[in-house]
N, C-alpha and C positions, 0 to 999 in steps of 0.2 A: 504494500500500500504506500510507502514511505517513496520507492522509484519510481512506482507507475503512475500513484495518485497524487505527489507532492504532498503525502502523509495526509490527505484529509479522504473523507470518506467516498467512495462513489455516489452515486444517488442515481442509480441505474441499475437495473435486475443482472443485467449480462455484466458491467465492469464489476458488481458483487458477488455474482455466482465465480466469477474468473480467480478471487481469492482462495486462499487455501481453506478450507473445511466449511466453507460456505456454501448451503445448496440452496433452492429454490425457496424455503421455511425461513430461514434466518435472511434471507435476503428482502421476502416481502416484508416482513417483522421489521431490519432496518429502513425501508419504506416509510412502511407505514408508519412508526412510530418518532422516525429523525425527520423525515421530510416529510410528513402529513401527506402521503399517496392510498390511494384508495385503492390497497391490496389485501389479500383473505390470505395470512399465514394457516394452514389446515395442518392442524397437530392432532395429536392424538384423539382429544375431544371433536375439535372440530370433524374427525372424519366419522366417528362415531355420533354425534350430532346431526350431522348431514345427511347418513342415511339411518339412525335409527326415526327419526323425526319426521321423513322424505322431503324435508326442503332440500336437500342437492343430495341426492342419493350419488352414490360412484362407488364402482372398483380399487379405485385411485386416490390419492389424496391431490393430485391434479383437476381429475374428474369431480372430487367434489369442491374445487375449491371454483372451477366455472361456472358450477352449478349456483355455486353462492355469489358470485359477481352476477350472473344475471338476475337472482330472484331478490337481494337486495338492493334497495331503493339511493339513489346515490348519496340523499344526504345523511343517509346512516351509514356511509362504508369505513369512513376513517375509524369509526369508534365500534363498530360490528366485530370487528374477530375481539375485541376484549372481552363484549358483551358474552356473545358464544362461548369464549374459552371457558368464563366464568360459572356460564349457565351449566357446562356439562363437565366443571368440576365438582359443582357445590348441587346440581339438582339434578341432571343427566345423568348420571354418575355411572361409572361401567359395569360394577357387578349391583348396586341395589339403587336404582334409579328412584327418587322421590317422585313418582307423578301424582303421585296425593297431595301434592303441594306445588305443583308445576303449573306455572299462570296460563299457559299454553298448552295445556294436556287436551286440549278440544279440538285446536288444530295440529295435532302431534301424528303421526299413523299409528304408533306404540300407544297414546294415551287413548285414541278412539279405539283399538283393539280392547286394551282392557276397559273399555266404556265406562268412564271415570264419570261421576258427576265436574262438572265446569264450575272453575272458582268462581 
């Protein structure tokens, strides 16, 4: 970074990913959060959010992460993967999912299956 970028950061996906142990996740992350770009870092949660919920269902953590650029609305995207990550650390959860408590269990595909009453 110090030869190629005159030690300051890229702010570019392709000069970030070109860095050593930087892949596509930590590159939207610097995006998104140094330079305010409206990119979907899809970590763990998020790929698990994505399609246990069907807002951007995928294979991929790619796949869902297009998925959430298109079905998110633009003036939520800067603040949307916090939003996410949080939701499906603290109420999404991987092995005991709170949907008894989930503001969204009505639009969820997991919370209509278990036909939850609606907060």
């Amino acid at each position: 970074m110090v030869e190629k970028h005159q030690g300051q950061v890229p702010n570019t996906r392709e000069a970030l990913e070109e860095l050593p142990g930087v892949g596509r996740k930590t590159a939207n992350v610097v995006l998104n959060v140094a330079f305010g770009q409206a990119t979907m870092a899809v970590d763990t949660h998020l790929f698990r959010l994505g399609n246990r919920t069907g807002l951007a269902p995928g294979k991929t953590p790619l796949a869902v992460e297009l998925g959430l650029l298109k079905r998110i609305p633009p003036q939520f995207m800067v603040d949307a993967h916090h939003w996410l990550i949080l939701h499906g650390r603290y109420i999404c959860k991987a092995r005991q999912p709170l949907c008894g408590s989930c503001a969204v269990a009505a639009q969820c595909d997991m919370g209509r299956r278990l036909q939850l009453p609606t907060a």
